[in-house]
C-alpha positions in Angstrom: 26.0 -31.5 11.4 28.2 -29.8 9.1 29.7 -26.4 11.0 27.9 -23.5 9.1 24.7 -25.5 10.0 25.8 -25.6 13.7 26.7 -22.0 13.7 22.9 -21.2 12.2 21.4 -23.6 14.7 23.3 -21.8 17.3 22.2 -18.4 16.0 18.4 -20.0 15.5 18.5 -21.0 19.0 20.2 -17.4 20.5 17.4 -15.7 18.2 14.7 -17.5 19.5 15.6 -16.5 23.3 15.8 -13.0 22.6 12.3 -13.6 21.3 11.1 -15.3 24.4 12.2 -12.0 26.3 10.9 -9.8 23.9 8.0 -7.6 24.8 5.4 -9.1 22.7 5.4 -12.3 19.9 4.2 -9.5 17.3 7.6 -7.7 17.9 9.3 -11.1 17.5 7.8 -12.3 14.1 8.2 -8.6 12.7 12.2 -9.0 13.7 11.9 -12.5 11.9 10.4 -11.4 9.2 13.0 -8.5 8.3 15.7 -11.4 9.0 14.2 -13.6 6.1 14.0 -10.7 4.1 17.3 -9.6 4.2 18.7 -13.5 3.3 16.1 -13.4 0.2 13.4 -15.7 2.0 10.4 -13.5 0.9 8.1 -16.5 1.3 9.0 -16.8 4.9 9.5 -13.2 5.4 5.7 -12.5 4.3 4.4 -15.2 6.9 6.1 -13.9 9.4 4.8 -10.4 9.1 1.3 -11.6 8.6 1.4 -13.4 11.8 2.7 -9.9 13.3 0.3 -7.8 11.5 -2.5 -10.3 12.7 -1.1 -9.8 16.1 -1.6 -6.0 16.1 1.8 -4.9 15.1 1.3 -2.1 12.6 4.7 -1.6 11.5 4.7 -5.5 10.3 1.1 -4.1 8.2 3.0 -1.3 6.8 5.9 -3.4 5.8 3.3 -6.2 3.9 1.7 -3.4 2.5 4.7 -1.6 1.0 6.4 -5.1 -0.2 2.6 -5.8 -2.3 2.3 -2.3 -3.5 6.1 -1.3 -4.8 8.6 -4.3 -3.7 9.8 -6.9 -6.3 7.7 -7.1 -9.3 6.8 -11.0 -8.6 5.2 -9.9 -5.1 3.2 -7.2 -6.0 -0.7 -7.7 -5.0 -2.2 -4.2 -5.2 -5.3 -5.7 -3.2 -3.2 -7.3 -0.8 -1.5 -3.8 0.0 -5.0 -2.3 -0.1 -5.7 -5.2 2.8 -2.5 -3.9 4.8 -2.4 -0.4 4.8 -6.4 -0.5 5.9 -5.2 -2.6 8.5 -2.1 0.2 9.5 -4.4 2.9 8.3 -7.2 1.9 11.1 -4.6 1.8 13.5 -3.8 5.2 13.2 -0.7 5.4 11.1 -0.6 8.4 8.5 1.2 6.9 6.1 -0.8 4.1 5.4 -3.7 6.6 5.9 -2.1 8.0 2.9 -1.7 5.2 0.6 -4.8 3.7 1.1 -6.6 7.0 0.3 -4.4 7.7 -2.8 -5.4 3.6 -4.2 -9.2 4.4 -3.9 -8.6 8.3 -5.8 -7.1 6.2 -8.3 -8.8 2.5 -8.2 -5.7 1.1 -7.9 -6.7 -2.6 -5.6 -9.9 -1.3 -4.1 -12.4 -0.2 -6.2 -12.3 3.8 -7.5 -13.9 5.9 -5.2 -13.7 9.7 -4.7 -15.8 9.5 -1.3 -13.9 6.8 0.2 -10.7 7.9 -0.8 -11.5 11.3 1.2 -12.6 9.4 4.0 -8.6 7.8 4.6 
């Protein structure tokens, strides 16, 4: 195994230890997520957050639903984001109460809706 590999297996390995002492698994694949972000893996960086978003972590929600509402141009899934900042929004977090109430004012992923938007 070449050594840059080693050294990333190492780092793998030290990375997933940490994660076996952290608090919750949510936490964990949030972390993950942000680390596959920052080396350009967006694919991986999006399953890892969903799996933390699924698992109750809101800030892993707010992060899907800000990368499918205003990240890179090829990611952008206005429903998507709808999806996520519900999920944020329903746990509480103003922001995504926000955002989800703006996108039904203006129909933008969810359909248009004066009522609803009021509601969020």
């Amino acid at each position: 195994m070449p050594k840059k590999q080693e050294k990333l297996s190492a780092l793998a390995s030290c990375v997933s230890g940490i994660c076996l002492i952290a608090a919750s698994t949510a936490a964990c694949l949030a972390d993950s997520g942000e680390q596959h972000w920052r080396a350009g893996e967006h694919a991986a960086a999006l399953e890892s957050w969903q799996q933390a978003a699924r698992s109750g972590d809101m800030q892993a929600a707010l992060r899907l639903a800000a990368v499918y509402r205003r990240g890179p141009i090829e990611l952008r899934d206005a429903e998507q984001a709808g999806i996520w900042f519900k999920r944020a929004g329903l746990q509480g977090d103003p922001s995504a109460l926000y955002e989800l109430g703006l996108m039904y004012e203006l129909g933008v992923g969810v359909p248009q809706d004066p009522a609803e938007a009021a509601r969020w």
